[in-house]
DSSP file (Angstrom, degrees, kcal/mol; ACC not computed):
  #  RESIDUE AA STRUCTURE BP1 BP2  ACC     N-H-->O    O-->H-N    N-H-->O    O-->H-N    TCO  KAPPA ALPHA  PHI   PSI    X-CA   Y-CA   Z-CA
    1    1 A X    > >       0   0    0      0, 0.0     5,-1.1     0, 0.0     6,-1.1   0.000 360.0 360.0 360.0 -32.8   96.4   63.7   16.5
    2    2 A X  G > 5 +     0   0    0      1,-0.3     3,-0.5     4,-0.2     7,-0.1   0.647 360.0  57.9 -96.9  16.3   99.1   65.8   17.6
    3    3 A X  G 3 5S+     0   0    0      1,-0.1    -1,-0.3    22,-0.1    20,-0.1   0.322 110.4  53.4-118.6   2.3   99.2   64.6   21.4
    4    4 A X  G < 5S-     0   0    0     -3,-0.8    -1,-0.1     3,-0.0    -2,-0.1  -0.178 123.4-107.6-113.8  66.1   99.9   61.0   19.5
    5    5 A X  T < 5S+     0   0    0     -3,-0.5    -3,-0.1    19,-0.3    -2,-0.0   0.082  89.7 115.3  72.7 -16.4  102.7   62.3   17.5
    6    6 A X  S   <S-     0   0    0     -5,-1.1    -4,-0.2     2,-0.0    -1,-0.1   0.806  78.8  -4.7 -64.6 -40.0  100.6   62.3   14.0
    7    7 A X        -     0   0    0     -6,-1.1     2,-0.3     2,-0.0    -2,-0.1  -0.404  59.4-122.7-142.7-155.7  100.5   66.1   13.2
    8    8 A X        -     0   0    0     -2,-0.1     2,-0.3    -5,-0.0    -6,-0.1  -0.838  25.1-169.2-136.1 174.3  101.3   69.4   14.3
    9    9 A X        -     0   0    0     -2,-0.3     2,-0.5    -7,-0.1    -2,-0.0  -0.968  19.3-121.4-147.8 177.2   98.9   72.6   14.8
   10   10 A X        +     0   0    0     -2,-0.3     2,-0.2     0, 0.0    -2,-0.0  -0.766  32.2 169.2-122.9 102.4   98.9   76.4   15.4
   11   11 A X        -     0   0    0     -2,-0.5    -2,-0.0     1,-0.1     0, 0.0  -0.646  33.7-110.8-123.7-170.5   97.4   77.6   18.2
   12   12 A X        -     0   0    0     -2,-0.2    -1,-0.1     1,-0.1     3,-0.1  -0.049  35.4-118.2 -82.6-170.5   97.5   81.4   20.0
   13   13 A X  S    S+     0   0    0     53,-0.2    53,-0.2     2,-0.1    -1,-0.1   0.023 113.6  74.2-103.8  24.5   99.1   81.5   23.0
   14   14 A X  S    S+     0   0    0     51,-0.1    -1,-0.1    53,-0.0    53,-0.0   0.689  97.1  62.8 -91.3 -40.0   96.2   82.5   25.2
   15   15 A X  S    S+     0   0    0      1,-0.2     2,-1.1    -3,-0.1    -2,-0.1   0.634  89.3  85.2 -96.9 -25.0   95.3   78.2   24.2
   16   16 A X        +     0   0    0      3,-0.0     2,-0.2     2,-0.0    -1,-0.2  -0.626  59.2 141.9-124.9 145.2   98.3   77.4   26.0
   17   17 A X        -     0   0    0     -2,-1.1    -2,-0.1     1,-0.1    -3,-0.0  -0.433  66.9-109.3-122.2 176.0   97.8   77.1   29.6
   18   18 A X  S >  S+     0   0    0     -2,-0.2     3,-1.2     2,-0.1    -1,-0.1   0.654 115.1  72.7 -87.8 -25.4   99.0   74.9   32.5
   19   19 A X  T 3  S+     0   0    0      1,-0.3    -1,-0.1     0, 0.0    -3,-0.0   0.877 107.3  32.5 -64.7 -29.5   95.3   73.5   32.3
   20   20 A X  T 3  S+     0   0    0     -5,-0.1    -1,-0.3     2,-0.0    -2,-0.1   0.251  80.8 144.9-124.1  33.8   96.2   71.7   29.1
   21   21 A X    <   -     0   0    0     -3,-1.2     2,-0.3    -5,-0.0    -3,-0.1  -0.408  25.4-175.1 -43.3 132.6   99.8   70.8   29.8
   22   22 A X        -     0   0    0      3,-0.1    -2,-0.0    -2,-0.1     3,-0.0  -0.810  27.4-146.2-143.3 147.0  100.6   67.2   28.1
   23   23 A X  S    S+     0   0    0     -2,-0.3    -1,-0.0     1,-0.1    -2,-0.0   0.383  99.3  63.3 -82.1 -24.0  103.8   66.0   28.8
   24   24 A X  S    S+     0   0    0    -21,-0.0     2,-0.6     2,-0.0   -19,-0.3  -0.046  95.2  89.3 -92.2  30.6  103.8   64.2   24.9
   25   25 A X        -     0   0    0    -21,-0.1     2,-0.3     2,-0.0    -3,-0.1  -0.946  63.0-159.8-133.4 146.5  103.5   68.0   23.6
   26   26 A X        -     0   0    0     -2,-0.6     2,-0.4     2,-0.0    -3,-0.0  -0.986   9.3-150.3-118.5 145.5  106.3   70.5   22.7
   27   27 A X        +     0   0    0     -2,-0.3     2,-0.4   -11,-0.0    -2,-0.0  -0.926  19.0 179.4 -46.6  98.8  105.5   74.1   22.7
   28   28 A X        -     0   0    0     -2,-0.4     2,-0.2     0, 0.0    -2,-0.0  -0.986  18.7-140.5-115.5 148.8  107.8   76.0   20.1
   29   29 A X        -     0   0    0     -2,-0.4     2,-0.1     1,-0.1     5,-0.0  -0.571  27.0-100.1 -88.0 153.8  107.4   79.7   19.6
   30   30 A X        -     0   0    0     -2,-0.2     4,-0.1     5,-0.1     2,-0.1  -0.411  30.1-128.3 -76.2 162.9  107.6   81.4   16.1
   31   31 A X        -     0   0    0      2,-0.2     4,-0.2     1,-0.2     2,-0.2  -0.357  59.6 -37.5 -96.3 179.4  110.8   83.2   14.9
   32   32 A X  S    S+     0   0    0      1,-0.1    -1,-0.2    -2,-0.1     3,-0.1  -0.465 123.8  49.9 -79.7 158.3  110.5   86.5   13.6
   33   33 A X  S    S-     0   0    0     -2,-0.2     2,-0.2    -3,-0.1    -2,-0.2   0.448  83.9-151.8 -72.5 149.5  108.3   87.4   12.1
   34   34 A X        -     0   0    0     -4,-0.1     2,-0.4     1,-0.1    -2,-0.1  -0.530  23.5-117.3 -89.7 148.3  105.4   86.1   14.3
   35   35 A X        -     0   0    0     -4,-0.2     2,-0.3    -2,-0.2    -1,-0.1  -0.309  39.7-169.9 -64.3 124.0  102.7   85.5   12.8
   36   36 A X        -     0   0    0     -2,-0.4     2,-0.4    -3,-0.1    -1,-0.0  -0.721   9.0-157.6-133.1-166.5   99.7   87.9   14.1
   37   37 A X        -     0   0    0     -2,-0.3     2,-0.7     2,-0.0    -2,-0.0  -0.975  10.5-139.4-157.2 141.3   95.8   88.1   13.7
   38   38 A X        -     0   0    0     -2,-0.4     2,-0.4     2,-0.0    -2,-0.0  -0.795  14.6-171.3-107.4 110.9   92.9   91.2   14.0
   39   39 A X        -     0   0    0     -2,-0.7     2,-0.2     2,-0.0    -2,-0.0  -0.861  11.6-168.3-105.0 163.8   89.9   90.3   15.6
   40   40 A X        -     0   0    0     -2,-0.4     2,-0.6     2,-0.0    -2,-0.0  -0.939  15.5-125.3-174.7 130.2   87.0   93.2   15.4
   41   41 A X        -     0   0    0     -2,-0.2     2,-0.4    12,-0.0    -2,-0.0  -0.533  33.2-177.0 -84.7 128.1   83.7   93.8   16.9
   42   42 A X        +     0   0    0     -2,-0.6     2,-0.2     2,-0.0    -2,-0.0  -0.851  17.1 178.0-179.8-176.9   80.9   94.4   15.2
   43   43 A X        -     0   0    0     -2,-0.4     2,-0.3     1,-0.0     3,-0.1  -0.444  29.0-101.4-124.3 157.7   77.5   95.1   15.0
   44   44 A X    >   -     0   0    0     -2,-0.2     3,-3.1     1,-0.1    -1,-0.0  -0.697  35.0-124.0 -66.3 122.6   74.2   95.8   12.9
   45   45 A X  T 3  S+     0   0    0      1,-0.3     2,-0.5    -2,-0.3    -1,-0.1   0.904 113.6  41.8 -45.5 -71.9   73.1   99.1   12.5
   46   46 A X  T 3  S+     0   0    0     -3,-0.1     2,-0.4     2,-0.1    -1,-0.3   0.220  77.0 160.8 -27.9  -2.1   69.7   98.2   14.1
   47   47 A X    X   -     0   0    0     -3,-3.1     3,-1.0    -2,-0.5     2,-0.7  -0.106  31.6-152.1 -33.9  78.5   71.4   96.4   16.3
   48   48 A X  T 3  S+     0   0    0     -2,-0.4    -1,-0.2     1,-0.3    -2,-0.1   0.472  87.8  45.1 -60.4   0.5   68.4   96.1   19.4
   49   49 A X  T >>  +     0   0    0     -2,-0.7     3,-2.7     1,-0.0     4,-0.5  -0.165  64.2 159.9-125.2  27.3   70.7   95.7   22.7
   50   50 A X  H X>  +     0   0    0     -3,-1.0     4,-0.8     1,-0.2     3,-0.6   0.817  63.8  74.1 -42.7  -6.4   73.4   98.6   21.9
   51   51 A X  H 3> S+     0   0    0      1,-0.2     4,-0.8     2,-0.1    -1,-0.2   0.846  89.1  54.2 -73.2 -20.0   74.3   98.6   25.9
   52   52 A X  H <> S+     0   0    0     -3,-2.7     4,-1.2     1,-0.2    -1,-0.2   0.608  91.9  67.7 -96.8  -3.4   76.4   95.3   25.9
   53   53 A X  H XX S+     0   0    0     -3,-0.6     4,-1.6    -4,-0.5     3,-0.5   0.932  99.2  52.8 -84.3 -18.1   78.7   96.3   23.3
   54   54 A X  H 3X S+     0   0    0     -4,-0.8     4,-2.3     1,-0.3     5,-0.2   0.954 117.2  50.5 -24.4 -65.7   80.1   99.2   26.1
   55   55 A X  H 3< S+     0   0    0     -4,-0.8    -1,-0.3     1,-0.3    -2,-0.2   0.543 109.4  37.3 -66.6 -27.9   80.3   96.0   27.9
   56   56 A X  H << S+     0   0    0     -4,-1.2     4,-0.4    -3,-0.5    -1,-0.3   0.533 113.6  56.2-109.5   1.8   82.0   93.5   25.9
   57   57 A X  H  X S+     0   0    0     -4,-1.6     4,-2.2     2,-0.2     5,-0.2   0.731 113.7  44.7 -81.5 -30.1   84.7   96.2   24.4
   58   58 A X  T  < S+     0   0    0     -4,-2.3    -3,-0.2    -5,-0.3    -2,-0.2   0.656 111.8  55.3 -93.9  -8.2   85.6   97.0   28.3
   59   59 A X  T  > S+     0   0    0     -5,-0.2     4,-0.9     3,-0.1    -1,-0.2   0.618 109.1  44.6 -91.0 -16.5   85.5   93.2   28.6
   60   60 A X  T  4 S+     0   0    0     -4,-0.4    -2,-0.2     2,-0.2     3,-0.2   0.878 108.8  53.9 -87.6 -39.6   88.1   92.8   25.9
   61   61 A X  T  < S+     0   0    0     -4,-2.2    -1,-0.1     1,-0.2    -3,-0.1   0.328 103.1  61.9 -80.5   7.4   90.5   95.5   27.0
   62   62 A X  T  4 S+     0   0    0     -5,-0.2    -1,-0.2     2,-0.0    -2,-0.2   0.887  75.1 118.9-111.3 -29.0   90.4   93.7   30.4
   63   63 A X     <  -     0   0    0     -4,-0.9     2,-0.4    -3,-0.2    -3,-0.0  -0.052  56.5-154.5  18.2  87.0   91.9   90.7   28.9
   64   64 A X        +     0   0    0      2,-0.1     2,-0.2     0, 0.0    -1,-0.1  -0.289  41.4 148.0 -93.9  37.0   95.4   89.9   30.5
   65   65 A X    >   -     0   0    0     -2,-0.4     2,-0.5     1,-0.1     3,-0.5  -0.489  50.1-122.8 -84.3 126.1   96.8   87.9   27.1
   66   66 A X  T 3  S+     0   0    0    -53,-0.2   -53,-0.2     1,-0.2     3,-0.1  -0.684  97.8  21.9 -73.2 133.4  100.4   88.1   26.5
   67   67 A X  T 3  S+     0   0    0     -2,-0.5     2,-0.5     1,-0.2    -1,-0.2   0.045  93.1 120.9 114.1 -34.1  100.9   89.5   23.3
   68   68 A X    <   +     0   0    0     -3,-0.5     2,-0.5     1,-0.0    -1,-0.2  -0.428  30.2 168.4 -88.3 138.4   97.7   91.1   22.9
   69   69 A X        -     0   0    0     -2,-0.5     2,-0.2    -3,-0.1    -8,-0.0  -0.948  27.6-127.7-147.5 134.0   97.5   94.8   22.4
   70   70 A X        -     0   0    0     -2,-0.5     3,-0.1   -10,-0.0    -9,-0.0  -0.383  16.3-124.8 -80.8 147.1   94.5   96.8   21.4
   71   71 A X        -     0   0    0     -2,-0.2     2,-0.3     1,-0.1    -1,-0.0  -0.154  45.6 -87.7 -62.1 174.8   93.9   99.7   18.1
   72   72 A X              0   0    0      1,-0.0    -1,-0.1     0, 0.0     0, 0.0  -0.735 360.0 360.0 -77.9 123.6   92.8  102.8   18.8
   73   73 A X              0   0    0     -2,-0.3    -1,-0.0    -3,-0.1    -2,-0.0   0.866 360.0 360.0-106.0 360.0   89.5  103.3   19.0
C-alpha cells in the first residue's frame, strides 16, 4: 500500500537499504525526539543448548546498524 501512495509505515533504519530502494518511496527521518525500541535476549532456565547464546550475543554486538548501541551487560 505505501509504494502505491495509499498509506505510510514505520520502519527501523536497518529496513532501509539500497536493496529495497523504490523510486515511488520517500524516506523521512524523525525529529527529535526519535522514537527508539529495546530488544532483549532471553532464555529458559533449563534452557538445553546454553553454548549458542555466547554465540548469538557476540553475533548481535557485531551488528554494524546505524543507530544501534548496546546496554551493559
Amino acid at each position: 500500500m505505501v509504494a502505491s501512495g495509499l498509506g505510510i509505515t514505520v520502519m527501523p533504519c536497518s529496513a532501509v537499504t539500497a536493496k529495497h530502494h523504490n523510486k515511488r518511496l520517500t524516506v523521512l527521518e524523525f525529529m527529535k525526539p526519535v522514537p527508539e525500541r529495546r530488544i532483549a535476549l532471553a532464555w529458559r532456565k533449563g534452557f538445553t543448548r546454553p553454548a549458542v547464546i555466547p554465540v548469538i550475543q557476540d553475533a548481535v554486538r557485531a551488528l554494524k546498524i546505524p543507530g544501534l548501541s548496546m546496554l551493559p551487560s
